[in-house]
DOTIDREN-697924 format. One line per 10 residues: number of its first residue (from 0); their letters; for each residue y, x, z of N, C-alpha, C. Coordinates in steps of 0.1 Angstrom, whole numbers, padded with zeros to 4 digits, always signed. Each point is the difference from the previous one (the first is absolute). Example, Ala and Ser with C-alpha at 12.3 -4.5 7.8 and 13.67 -1.06 7.14 Angstrom:
2
0	AS	-0057 +0132 +0078 +0012 -0009 +0000 +0012 +0009 +0000  +0011 -0004 -0007 +0011 +0009 +0000 +0011 -0008 +0008
***
This chain:
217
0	XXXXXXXXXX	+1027 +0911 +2082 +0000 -0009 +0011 +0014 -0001 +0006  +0009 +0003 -0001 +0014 +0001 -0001 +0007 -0012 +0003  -0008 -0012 -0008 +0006 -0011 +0005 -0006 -0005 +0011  -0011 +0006 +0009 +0005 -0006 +0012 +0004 +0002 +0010  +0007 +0012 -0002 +0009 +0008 +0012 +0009 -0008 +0007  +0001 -0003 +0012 +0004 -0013 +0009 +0017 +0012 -0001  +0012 -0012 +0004 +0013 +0001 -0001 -0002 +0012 +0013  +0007 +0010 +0001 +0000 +0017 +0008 +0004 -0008 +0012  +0009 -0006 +0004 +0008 -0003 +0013 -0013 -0011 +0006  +0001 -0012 -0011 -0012 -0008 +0012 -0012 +0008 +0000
10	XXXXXXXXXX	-0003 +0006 -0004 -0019 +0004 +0000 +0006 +0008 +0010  +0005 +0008 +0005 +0005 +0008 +0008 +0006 -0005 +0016  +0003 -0008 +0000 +0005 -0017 +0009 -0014 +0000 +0001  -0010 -0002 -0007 -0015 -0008 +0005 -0010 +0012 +0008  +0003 +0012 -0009 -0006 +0007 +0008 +0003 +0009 +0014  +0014 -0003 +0000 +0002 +0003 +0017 -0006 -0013 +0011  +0004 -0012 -0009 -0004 -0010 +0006 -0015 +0003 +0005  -0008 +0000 -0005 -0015 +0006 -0003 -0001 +0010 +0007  +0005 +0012 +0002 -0003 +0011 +0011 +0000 -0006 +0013  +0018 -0008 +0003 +0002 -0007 +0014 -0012 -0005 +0007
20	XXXXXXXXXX	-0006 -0010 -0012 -0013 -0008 +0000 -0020 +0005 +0007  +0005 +0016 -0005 -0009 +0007 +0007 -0010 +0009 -0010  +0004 -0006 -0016 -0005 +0003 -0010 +0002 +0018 -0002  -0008 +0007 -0001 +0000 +0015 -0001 -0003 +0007 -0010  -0009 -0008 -0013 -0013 +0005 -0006 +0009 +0004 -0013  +0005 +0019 -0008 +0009 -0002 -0006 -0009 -0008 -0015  -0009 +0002 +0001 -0004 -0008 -0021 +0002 -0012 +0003  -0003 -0011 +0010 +0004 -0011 +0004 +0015 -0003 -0005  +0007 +0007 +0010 +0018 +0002 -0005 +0004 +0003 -0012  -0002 +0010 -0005 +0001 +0005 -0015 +0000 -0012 -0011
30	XXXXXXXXXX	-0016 -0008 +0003 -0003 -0009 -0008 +0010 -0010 -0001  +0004 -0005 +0012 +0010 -0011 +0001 +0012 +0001 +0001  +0004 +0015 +0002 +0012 +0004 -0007 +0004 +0000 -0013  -0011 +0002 -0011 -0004 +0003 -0016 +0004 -0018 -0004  -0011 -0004 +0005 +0001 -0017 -0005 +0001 -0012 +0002  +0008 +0002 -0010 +0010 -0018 +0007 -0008 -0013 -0003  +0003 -0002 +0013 -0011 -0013 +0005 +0009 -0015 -0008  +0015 +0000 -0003 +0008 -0010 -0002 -0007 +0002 -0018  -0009 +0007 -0002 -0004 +0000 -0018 -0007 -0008 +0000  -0010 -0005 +0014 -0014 -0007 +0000 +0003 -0014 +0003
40	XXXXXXXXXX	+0014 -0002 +0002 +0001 -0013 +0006 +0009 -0006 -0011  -0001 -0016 +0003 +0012 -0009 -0010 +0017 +0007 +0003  +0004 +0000 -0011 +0012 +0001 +0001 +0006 -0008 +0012  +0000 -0006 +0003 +0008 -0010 +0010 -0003 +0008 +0011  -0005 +0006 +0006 -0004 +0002 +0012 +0000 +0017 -0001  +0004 +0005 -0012 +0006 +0013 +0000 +0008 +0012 +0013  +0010 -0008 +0001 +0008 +0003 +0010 -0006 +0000 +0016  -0015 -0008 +0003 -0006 +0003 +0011 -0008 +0008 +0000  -0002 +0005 -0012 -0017 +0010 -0003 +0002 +0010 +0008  +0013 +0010 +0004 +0004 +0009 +0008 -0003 +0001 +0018
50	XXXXXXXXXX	+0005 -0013 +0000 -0003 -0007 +0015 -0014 +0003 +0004  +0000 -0001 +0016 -0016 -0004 +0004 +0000 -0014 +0003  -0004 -0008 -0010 -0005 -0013 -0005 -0009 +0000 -0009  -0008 -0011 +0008 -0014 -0004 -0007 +0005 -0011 -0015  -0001 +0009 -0010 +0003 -0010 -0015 -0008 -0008 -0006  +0000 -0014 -0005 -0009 -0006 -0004 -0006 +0003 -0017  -0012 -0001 +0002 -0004 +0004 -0018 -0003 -0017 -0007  +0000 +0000 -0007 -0010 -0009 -0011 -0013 +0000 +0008  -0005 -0010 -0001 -0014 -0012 +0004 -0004 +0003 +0016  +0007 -0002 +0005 +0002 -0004 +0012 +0000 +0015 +0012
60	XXXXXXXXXX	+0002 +0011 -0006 -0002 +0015 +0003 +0014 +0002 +0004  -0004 +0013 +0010 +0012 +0006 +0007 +0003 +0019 -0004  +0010 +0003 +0002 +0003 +0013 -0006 +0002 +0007 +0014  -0006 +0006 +0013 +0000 +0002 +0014 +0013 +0003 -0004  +0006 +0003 +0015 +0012 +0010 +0008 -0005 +0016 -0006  +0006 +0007 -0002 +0001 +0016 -0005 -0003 +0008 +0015  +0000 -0007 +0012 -0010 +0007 +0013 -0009 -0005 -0007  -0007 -0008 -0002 -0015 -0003 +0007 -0005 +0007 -0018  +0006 +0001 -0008 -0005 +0007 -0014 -0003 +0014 -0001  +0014 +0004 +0010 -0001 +0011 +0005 -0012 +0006 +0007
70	XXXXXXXXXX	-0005 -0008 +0016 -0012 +0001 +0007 -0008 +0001 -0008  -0006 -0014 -0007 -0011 +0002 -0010 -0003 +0013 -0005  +0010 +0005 -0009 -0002 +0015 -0010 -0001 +0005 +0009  +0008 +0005 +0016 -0005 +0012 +0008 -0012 +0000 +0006  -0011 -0013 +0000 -0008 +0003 +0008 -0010 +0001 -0010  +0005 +0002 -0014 -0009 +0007 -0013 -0006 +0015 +0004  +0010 +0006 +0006 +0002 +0017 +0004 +0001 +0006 -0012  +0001 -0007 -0012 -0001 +0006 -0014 +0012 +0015 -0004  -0003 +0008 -0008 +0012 +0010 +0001 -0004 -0001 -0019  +0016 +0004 -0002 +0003 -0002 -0016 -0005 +0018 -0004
80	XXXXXXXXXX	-0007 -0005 -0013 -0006 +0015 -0007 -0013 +0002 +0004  -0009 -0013 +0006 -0013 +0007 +0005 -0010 -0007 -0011  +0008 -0008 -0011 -0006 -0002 -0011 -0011 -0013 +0003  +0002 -0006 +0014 -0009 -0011 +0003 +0004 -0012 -0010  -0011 -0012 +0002 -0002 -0011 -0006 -0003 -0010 +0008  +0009 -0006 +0001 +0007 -0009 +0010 -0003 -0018 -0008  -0006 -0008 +0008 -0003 -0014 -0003 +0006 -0011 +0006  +0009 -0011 -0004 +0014 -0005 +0006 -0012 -0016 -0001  +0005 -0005 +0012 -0005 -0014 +0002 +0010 -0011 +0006  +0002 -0008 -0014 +0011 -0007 +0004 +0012 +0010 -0007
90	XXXXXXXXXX	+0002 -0001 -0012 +0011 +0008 -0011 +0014 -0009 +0000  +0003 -0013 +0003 +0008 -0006 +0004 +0014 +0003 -0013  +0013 +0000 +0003 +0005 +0007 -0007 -0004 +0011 -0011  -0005 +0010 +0005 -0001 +0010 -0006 +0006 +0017 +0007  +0010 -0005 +0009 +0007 +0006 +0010 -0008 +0009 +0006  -0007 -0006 +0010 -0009 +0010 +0007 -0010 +0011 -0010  -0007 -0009 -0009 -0003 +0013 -0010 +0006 +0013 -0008  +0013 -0008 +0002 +0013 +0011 -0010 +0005 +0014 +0016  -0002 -0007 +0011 -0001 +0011 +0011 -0009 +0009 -0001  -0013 -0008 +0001 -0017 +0009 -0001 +0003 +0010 -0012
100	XXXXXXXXXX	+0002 -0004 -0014 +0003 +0010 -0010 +0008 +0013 +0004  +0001 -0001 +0009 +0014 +0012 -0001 -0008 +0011 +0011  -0011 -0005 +0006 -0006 +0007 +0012 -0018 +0001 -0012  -0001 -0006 -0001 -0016 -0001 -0009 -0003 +0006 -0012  -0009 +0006 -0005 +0000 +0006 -0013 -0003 -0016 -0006  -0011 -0013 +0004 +0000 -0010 -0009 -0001 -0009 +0009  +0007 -0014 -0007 -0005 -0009 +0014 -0004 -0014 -0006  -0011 -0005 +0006 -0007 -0011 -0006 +0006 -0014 +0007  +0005 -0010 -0010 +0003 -0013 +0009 -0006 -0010 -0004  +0003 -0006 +0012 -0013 -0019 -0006 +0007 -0010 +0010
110	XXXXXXXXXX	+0004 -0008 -0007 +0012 -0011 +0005 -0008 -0017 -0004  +0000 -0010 +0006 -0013 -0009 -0001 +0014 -0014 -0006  +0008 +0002 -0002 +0012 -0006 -0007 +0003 +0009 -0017  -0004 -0006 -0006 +0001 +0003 -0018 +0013 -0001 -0003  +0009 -0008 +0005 +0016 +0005 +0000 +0004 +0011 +0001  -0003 -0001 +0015 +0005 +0015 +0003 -0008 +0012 -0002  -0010 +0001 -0007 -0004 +0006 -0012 +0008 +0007 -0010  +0003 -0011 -0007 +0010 +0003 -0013 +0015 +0003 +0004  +0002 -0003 +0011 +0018 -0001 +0003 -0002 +0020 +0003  -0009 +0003 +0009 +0001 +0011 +0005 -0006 +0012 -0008
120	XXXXXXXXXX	-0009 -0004 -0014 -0004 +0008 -0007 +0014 +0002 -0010  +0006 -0008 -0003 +0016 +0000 -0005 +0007 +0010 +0002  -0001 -0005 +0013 +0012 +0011 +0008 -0003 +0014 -0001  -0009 +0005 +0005 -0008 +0011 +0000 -0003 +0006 -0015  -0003 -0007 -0011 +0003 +0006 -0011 +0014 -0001 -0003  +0009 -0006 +0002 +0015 +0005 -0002 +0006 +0012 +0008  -0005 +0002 +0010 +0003 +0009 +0009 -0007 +0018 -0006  -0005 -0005 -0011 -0015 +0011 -0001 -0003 +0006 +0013  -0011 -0009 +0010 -0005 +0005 +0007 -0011 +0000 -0006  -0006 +0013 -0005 -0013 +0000 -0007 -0016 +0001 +0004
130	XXXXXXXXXX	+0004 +0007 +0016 -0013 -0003 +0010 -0004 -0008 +0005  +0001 -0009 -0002 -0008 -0016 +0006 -0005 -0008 -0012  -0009 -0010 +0002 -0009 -0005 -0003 +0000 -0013 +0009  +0004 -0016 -0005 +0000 -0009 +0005 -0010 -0006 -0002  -0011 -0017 +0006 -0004 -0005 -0005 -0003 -0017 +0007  +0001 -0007 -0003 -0007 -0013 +0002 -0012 -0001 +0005  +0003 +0000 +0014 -0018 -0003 +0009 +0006 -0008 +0014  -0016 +0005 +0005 -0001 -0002 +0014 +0000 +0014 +0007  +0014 +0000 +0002 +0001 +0014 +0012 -0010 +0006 +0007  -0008 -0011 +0008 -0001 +0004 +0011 -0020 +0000 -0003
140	XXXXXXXXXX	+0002 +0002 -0012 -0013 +0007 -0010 +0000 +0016 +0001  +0008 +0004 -0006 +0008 +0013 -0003 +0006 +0001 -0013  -0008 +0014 -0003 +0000 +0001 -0022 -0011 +0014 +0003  -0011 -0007 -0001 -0008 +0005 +0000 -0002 +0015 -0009  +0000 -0006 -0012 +0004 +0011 -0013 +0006 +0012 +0001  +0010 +0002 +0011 +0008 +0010 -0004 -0005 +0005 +0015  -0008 -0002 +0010 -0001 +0008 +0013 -0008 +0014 -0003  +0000 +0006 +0012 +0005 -0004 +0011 +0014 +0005 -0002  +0011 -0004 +0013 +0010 -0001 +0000 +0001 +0011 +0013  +0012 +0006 +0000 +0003 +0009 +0011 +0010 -0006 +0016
150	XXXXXXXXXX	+0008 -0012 -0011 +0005 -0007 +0007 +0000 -0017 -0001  -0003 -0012 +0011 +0002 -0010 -0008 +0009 -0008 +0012  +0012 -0003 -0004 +0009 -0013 +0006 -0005 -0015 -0003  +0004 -0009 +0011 -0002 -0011 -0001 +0015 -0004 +0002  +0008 -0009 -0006 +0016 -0004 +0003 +0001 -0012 +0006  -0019 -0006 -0002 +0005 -0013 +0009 -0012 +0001 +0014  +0007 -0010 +0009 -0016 -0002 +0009 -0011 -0003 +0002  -0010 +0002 +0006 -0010 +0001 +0002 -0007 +0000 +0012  -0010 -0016 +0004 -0005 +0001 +0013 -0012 +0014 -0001  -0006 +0004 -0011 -0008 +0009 -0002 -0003 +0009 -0012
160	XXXXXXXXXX	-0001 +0014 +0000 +0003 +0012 -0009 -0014 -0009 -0008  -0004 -0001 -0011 -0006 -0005 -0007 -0008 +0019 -0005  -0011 -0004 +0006 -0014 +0011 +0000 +0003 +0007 -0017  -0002 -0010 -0007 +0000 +0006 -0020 +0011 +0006 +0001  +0017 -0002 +0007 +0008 +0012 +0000 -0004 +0018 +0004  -0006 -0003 +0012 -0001 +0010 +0006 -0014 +0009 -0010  -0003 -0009 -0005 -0016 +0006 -0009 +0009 +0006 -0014  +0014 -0003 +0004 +0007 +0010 -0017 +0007 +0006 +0008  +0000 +0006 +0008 +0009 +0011 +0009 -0012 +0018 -0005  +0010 +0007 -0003 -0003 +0011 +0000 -0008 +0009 +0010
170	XXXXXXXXXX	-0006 +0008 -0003 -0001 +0012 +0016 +0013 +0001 +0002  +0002 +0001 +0015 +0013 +0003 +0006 +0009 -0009 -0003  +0002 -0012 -0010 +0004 -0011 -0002 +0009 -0008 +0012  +0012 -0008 -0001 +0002 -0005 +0008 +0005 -0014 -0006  +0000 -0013 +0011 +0003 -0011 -0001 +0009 -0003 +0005  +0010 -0008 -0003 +0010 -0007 +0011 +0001 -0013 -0003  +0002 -0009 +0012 +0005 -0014 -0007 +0003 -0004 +0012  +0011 -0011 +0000 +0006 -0012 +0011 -0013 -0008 +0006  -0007 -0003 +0013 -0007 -0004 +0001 +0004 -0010 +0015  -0010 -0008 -0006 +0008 -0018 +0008 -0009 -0003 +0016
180	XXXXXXXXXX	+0004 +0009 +0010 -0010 -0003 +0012 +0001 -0011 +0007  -0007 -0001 +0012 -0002 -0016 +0003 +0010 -0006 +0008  +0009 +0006 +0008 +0016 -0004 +0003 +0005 -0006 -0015  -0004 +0001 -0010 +0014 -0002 -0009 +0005 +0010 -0002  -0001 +0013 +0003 +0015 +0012 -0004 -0013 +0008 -0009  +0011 +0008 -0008 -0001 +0009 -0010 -0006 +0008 +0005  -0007 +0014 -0002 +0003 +0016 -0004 +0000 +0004 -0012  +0004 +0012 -0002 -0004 +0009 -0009 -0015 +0012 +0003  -0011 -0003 -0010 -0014 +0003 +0006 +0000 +0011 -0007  -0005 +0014 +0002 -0003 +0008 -0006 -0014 +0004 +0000
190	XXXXXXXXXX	-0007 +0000 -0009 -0016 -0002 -0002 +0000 +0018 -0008  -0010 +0010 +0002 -0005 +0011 -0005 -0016 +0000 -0008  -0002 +0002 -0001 -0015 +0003 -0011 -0010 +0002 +0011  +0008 +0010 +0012 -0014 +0001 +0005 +0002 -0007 +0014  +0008 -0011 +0001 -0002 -0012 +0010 +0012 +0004 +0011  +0007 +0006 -0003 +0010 +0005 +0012 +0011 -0015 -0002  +0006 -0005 +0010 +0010 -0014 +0001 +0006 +0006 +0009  +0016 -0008 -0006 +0013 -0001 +0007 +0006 -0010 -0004  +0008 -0008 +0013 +0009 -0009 -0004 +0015 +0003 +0009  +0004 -0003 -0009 +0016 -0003 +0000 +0009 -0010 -0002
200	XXXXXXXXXX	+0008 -0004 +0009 +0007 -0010 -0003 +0009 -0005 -0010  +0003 -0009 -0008 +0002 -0005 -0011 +0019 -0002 +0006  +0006 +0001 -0009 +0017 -0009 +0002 +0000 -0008 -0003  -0005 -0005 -0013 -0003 -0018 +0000 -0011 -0003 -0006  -0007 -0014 -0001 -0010 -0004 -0001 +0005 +0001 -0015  -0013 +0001 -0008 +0002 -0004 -0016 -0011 -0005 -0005  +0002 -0010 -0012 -0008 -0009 -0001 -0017 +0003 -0001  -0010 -0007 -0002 -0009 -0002 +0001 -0005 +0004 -0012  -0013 +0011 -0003 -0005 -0002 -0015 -0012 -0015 -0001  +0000 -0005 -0011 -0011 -0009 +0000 -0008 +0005 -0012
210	XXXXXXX	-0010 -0004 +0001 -0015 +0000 -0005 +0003 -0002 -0015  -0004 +0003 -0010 -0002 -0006 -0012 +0008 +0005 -0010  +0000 -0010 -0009 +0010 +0005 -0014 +0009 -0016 +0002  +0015 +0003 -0001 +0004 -0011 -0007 +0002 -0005 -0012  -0005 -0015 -0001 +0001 -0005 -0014 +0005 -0007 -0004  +0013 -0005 +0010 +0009 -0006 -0002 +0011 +0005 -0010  +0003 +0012 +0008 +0015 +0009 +0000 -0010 +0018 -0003
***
């Protein structure tokens, strides 16, 4: 995994940035210290992957700011070595999964864009990240097959936690996702197995999951 050790000085640059920010959680840090985010994006836009800027992907998708990527993973509470099995919704890049691997014993993804499917299963086998598992669906189904899950992220938003997730959550299991309240503003929701809720404020809004499989792209 070697190759995706982010350049020493910016990943270093990102992560003070990221402490400033409020960010505390060390497997959170570690992870995004380990992997370079400028691997998941077009060469052209290389040089911003470091920044906190929102990067654009292929089929009309966004790559968040490294705060709000950051928030997401911390309000996982996940700790690296507990050997959990972790389910990514909304695989995007590939990025956010190549974080989760480094904290997860396995991590399951489902991306409803078949592009970014293949672009991110690429990457991830070039990288030999060998604990994940991608696939072509409807996210906001789950992956039934492989639950329950100890941990499951959502990367995009959601006016509502979709019941069949929380039905693949572990005992003691936890949820998190961006969720869209009726002002228009974000949080970050933290859902538990046995019904405990917190919300937390989001740094920026990020896009919307939708329903379905695409069969365009």
């Amino acid at each position: 995994m070697a190759d995706l050790i982010a350049d020493p000085f910016r990943a270093a640059r990102l992560i003070l940035q990221l402490r400033r920010q409020g960010i505390r959680d060390d497997a959170v840090l570690s992870a995004m210290e380990t992997v370079d985010r400028s691997a998941f994006v077009d060469r052209s836009l290389r040089k911003l992957a470091q920044e906190d800027a929102i990067l654009p992907l292929p089929c009309g998708q966004t790559l968040p700011k490294p705060i709000v990527i950051a928030q997401l993973l911390g309000a996982l509470q996940a700790h690296a070595g507990q050997g959990e099995r972790h389910l990514l919704i909304g695989a995007g890049s590939g990025y956010v999964g190549a974080l989760l691997a480094q904290i997860a014993r396995h991590v399951w993804m489902v991306e409803r864009y078949g592009a970014l499917v293949e672009t991110a299963r690429k990457k991830l086998d070039a990288f030999k990240v060998r604990n994940v598992d991608i696939r072509h669906g409807d996210g906001l189904t789950g992956w039934r097959e492989h639950g329950p899950f100890d941990r499951i992220l959502l990367t995009g938003a959601v006016k509502e936690i979709p019941d069949v997730l929380l039905g693949q959550l572990a005992r003691g299991g936890t949820l998190v996702a961006p969720v869209m309240k009726a002002d228009g503003k974000q949080v970050v929701r933290r859902l538990t197995k046995d019904g405990n809720r917190a919300d937390a404020p989001l740094a920026e809004p990020v896009t919307p999951l939708v329903e379905g499989v695409s069969a365009a792209l």
